[in-house]
SEVO-573798 format. One record per residue: x, y, z of N, C-alpha, C in turn. Coordinates in pm, 1 decimal, decimal comma, padded with zeros to 6 digits, always signed. Layout:
N
SITE     n_px     n_py     n_pz    ca_px    ca_py    ca_pz     c_px     c_py     c_pz
SITE        X        Y        Z        X        Y        Z        X        Y        Z
...
END
This chain:
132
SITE     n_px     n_py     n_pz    ca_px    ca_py    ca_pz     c_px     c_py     c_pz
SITE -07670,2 -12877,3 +03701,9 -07648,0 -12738,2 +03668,0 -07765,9 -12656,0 +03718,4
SITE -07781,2 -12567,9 +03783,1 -07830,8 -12441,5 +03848,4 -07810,1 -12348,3 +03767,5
SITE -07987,1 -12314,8 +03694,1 -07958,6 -12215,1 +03635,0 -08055,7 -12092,1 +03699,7
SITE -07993,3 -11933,5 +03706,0 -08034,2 -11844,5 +03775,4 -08075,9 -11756,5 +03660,9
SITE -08215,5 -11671,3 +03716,1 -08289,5 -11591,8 +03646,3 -08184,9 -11494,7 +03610,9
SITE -08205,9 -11432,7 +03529,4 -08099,7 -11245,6 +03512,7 -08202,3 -11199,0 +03608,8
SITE -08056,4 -11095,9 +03671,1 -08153,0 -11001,9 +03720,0 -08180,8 -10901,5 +03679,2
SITE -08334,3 -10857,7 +03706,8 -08364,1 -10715,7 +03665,2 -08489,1 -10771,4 +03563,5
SITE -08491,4 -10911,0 +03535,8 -08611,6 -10962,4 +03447,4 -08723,9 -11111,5 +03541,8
SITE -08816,0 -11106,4 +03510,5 -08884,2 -11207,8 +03527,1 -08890,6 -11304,6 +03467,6
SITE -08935,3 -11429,8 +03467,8 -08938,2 -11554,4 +03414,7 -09018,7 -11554,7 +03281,9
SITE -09052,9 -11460,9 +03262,9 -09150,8 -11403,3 +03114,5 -09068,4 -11319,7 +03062,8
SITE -08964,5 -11242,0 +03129,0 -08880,9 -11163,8 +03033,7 -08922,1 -11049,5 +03074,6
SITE -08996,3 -10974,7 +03139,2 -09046,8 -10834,2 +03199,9 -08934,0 -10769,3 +03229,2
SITE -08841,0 -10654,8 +03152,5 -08768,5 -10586,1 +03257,5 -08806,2 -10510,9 +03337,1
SITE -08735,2 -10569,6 +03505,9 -08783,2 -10529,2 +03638,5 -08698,2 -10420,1 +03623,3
SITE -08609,7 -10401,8 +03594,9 -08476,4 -10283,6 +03674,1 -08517,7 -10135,6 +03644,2
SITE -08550,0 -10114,5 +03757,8 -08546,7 -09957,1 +03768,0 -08743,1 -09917,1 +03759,1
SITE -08793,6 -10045,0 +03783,1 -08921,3 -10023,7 +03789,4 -09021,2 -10065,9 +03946,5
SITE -09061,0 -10035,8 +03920,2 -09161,3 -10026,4 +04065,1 -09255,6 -10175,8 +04059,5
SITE -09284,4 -10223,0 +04126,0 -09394,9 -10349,5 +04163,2 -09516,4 -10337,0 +04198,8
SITE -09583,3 -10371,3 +04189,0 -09723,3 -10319,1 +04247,3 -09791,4 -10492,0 +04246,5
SITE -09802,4 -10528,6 +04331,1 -09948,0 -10650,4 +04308,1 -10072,7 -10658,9 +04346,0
SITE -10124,8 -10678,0 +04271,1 -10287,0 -10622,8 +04310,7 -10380,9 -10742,1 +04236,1
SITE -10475,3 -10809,1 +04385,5 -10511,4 -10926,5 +04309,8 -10439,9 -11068,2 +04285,5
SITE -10369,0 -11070,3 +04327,1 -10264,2 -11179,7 +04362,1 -10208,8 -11205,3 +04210,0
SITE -10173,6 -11025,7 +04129,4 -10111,8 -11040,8 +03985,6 -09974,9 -10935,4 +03992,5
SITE -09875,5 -10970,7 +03967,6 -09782,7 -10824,1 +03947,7 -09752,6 -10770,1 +03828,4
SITE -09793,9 -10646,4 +03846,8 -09764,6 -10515,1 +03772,1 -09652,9 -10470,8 +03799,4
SITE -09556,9 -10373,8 +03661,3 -09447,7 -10316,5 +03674,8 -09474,3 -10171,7 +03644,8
SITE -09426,0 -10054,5 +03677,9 -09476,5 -09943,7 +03636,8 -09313,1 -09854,1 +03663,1
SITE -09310,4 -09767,9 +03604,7 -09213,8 -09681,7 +03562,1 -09266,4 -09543,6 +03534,0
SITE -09227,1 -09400,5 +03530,7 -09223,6 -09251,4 +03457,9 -09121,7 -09231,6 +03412,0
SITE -09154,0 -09190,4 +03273,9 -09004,0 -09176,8 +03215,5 -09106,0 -09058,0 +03094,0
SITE -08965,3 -08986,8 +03012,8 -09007,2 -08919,7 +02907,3 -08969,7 -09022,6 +02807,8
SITE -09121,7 -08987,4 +02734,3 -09150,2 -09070,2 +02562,8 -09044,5 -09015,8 +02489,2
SITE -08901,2 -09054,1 +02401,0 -08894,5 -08968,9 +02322,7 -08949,6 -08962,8 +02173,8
SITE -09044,3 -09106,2 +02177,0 -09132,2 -09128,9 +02082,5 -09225,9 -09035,0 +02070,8
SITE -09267,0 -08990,7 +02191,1 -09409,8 -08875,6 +02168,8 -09367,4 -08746,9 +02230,0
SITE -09255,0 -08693,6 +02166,4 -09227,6 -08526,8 +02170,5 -09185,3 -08498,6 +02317,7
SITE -09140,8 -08624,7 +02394,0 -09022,3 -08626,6 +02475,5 -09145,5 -08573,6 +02622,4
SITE -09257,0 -08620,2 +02590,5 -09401,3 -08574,0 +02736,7 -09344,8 -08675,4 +02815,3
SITE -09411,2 -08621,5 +02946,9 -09367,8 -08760,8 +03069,6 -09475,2 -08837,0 +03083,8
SITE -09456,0 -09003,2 +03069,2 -09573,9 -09085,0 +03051,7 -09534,1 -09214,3 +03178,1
SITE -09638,5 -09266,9 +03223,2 -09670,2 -09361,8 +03323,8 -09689,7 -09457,8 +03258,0
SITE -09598,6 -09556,7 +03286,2 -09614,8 -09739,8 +03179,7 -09621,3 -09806,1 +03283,2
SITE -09758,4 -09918,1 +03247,4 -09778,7 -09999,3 +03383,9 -09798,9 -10155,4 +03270,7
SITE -09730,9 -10277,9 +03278,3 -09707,2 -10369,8 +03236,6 -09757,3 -10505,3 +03354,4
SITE -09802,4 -10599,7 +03295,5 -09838,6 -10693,5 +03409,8 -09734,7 -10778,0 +03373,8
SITE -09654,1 -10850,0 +03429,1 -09607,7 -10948,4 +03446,2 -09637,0 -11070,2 +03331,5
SITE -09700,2 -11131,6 +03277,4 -09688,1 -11167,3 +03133,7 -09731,7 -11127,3 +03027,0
SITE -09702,6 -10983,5 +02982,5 -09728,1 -10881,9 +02908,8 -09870,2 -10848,7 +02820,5
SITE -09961,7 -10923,2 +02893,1 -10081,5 -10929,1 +02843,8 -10158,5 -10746,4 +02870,1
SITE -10149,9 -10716,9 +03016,9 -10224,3 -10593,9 +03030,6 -10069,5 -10451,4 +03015,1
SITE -10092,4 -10410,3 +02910,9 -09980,5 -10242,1 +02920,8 -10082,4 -10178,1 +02835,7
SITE -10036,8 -10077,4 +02938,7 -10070,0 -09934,2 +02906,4 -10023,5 -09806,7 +02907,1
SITE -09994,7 -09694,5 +02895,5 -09948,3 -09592,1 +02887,2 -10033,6 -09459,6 +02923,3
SITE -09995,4 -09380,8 +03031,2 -10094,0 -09272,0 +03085,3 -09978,4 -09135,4 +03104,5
SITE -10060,3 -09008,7 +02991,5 -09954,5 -08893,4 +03007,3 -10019,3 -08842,3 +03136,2
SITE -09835,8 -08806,0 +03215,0 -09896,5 -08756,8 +03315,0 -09925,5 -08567,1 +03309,6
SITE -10007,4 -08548,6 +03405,9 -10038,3 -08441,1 +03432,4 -10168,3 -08357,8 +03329,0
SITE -10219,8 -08491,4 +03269,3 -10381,4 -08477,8 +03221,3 -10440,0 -08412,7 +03275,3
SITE -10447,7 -08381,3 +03423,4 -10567,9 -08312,7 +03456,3 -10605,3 -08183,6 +03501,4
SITE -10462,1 -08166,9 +03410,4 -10439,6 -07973,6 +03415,1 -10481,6 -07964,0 +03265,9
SITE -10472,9 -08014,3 +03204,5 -10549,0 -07998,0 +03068,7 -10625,0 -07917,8 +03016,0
SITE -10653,3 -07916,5 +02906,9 -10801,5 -07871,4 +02871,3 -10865,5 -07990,6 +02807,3
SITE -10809,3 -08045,1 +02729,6 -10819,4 -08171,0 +02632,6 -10879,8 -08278,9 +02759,0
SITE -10954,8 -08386,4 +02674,5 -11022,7 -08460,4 +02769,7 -10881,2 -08643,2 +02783,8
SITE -10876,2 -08628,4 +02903,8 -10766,7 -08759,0 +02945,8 -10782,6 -08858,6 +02860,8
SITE -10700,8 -08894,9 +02827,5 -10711,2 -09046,0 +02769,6 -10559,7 -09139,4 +02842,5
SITE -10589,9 -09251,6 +02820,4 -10494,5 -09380,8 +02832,2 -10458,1 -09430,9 +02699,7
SITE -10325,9 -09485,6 +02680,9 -10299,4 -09561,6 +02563,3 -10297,4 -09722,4 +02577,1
SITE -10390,8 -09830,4 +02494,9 -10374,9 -09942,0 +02500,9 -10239,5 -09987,3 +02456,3
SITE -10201,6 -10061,6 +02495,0 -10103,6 -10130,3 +02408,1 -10109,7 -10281,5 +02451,9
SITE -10151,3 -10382,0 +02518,6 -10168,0 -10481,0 +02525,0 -10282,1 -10511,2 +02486,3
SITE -10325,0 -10672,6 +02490,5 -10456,7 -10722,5 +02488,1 -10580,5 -10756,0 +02584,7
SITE -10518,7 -10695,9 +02665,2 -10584,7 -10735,0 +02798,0 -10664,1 -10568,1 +02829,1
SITE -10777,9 -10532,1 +02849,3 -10848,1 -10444,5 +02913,9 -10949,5 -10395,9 +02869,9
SITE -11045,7 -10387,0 +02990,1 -11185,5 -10422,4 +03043,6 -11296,0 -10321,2 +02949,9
SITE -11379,5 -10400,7 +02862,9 -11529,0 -10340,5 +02770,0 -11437,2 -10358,8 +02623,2
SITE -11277,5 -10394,3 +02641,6 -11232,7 -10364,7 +02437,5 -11268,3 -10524,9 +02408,8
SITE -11303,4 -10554,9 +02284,0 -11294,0 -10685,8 +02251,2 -11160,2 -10665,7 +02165,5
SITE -11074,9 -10789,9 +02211,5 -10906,9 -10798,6 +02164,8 -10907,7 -10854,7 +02045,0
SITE -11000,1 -10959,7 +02024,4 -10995,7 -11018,1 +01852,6 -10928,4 -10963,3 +01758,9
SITE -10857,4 -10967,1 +01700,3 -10798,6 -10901,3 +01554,7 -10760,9 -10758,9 +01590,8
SITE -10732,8 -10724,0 +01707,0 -10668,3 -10587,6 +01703,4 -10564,2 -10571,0 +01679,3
SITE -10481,4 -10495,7 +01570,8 -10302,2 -10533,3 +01607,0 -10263,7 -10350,6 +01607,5
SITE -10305,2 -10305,1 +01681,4 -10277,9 -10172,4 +01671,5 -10302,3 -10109,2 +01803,9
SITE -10297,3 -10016,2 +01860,7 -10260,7 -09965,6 +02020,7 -10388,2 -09843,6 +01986,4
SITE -10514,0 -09856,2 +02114,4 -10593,5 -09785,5 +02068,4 -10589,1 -09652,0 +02228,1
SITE -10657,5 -09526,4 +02199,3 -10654,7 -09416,8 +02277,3 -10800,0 -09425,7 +02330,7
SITE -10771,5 -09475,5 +02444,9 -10995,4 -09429,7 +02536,7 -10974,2 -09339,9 +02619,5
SITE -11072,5 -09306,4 +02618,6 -11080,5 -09174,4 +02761,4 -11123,9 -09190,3 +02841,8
SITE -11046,3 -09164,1 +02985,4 -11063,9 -09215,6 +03058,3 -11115,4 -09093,0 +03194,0
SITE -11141,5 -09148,7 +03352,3 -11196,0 -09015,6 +03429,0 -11089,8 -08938,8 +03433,4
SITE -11103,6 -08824,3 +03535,6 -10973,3 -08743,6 +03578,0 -10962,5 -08772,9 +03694,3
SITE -10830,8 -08815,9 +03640,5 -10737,6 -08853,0 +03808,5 -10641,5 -08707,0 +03842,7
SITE -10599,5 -08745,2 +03977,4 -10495,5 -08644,5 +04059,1 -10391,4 -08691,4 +03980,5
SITE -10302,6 -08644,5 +03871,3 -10214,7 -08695,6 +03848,2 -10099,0 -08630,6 +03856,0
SITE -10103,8 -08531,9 +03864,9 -09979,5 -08452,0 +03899,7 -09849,7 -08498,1 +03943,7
SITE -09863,8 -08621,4 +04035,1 -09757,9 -08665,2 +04134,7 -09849,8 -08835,8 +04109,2
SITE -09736,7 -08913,8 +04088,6 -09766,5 -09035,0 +04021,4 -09755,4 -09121,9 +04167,1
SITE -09843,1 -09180,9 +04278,3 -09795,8 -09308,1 +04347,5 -09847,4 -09453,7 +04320,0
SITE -09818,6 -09518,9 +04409,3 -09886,3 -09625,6 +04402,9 -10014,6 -09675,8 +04402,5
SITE -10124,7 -09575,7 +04466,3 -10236,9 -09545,6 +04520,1 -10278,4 -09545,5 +04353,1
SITE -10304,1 -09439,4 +04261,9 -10310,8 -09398,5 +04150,4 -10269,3 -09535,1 +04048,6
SITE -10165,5 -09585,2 +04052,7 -10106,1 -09681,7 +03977,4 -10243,1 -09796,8 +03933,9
SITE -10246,7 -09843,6 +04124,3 -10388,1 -09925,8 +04142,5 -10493,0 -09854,5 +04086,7
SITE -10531,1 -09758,3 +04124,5 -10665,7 -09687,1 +04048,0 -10654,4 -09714,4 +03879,6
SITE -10547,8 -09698,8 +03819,5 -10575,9 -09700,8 +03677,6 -10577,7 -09845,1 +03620,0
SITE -10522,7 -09938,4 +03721,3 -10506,6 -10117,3 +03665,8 -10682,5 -10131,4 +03680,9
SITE -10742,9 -10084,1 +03841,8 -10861,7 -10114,4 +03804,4 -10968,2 -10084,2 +03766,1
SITE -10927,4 -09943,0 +03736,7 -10999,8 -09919,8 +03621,9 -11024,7 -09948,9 +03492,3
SITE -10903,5 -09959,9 +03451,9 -10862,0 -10051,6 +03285,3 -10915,1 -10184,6 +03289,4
SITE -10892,7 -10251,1 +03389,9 -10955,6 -10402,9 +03425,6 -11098,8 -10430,5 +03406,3
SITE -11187,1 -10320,3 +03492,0 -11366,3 -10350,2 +03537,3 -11414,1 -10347,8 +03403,7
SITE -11502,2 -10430,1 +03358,0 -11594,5 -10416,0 +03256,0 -11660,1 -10282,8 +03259,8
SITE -11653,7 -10252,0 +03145,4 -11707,0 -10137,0 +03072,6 -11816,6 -10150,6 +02955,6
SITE -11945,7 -10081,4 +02999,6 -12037,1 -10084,8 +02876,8 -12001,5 -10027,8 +02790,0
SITE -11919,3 -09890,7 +02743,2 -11890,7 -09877,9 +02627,4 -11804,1 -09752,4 +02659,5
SITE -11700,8 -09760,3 +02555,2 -11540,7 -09671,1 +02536,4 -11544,3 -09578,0 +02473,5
SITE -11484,2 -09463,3 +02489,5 -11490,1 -09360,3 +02409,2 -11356,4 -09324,7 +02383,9
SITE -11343,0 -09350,2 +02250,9 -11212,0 -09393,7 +02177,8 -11173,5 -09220,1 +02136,4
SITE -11038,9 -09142,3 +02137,7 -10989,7 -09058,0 +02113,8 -10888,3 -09068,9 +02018,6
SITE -10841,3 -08988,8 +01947,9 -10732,2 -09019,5 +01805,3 -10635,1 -08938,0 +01901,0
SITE -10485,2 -08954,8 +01877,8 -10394,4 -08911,4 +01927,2 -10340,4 -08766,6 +01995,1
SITE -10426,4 -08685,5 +01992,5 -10466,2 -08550,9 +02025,9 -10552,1 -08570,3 +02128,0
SITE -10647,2 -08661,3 +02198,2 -10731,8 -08663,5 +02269,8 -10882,0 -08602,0 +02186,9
SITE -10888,7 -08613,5 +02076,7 -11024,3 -08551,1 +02038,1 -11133,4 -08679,4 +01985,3
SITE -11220,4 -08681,9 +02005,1 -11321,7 -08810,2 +02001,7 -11349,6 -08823,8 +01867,9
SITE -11313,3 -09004,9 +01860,3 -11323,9 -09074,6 +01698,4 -11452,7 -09056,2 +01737,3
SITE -11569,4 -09055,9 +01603,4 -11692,5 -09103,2 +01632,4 -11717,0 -09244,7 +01556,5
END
């Protein structure tokens, strides 16, 4: 018996369909724009790795702002957080990107940025305003 993947998912269960690929590092990332209708229906950038260790969430068009950018954690994977006992999705702030217009170029910029070790995070509460 021959059994075949579904399509539209990976061998971890990632749904592919209707999402973009990116590999970087000999790892693949999935990334998508869609509106949250969890967060007041804003348009947000979800970038997922392939065994769901690194996701994150980036509203786009931060850098028309006034408020200072942030990223949303939602996995366990990314660079200066220690993951131990976290069970909750935390907000850091991050540089300002061109974000206006979401490509692939950008996609990579934010995996490695989230990735590089970081001496220390500056954590924002859901508004973008700094926990101290």
């Amino acid at each position: 018996m021959v059994r075949r993947k579904k399509a539209g998912t990976t061998k971890l269960g990632v749904n592919t369909k209707g999402k973009r690929k990116l590999v970087h590092c000999e790892r693949s990332y999935f990334w998508y724009v869609k509106e949250d209708d969890e967060d007041y229906g804003r348009i947000k950038l979800f970038i997922v790795s392939d065994d769901k260790k690194f996701i994150v969430s980036y509203e786009v068009g931060q850098s028309k702002q006034v408020r200072i950018p942030f990223i949303v954690v939602m996995g366990l994977e990314f660079g200066g957080l220690k993951n131990g006992g976290r069970s909750s999705w935390v907000r850091v702030q991050t540089p300002l990107w061109d974000d206006e217009v979401i490509t692939p170029g950008l996609v990579k910029t934010i995996i490695e940025w989230s990735l590089m070790g970081k001496e220390s995070l500056v954590f924002v509460d859901w508004n973008g305003n700094v926990i101290c």
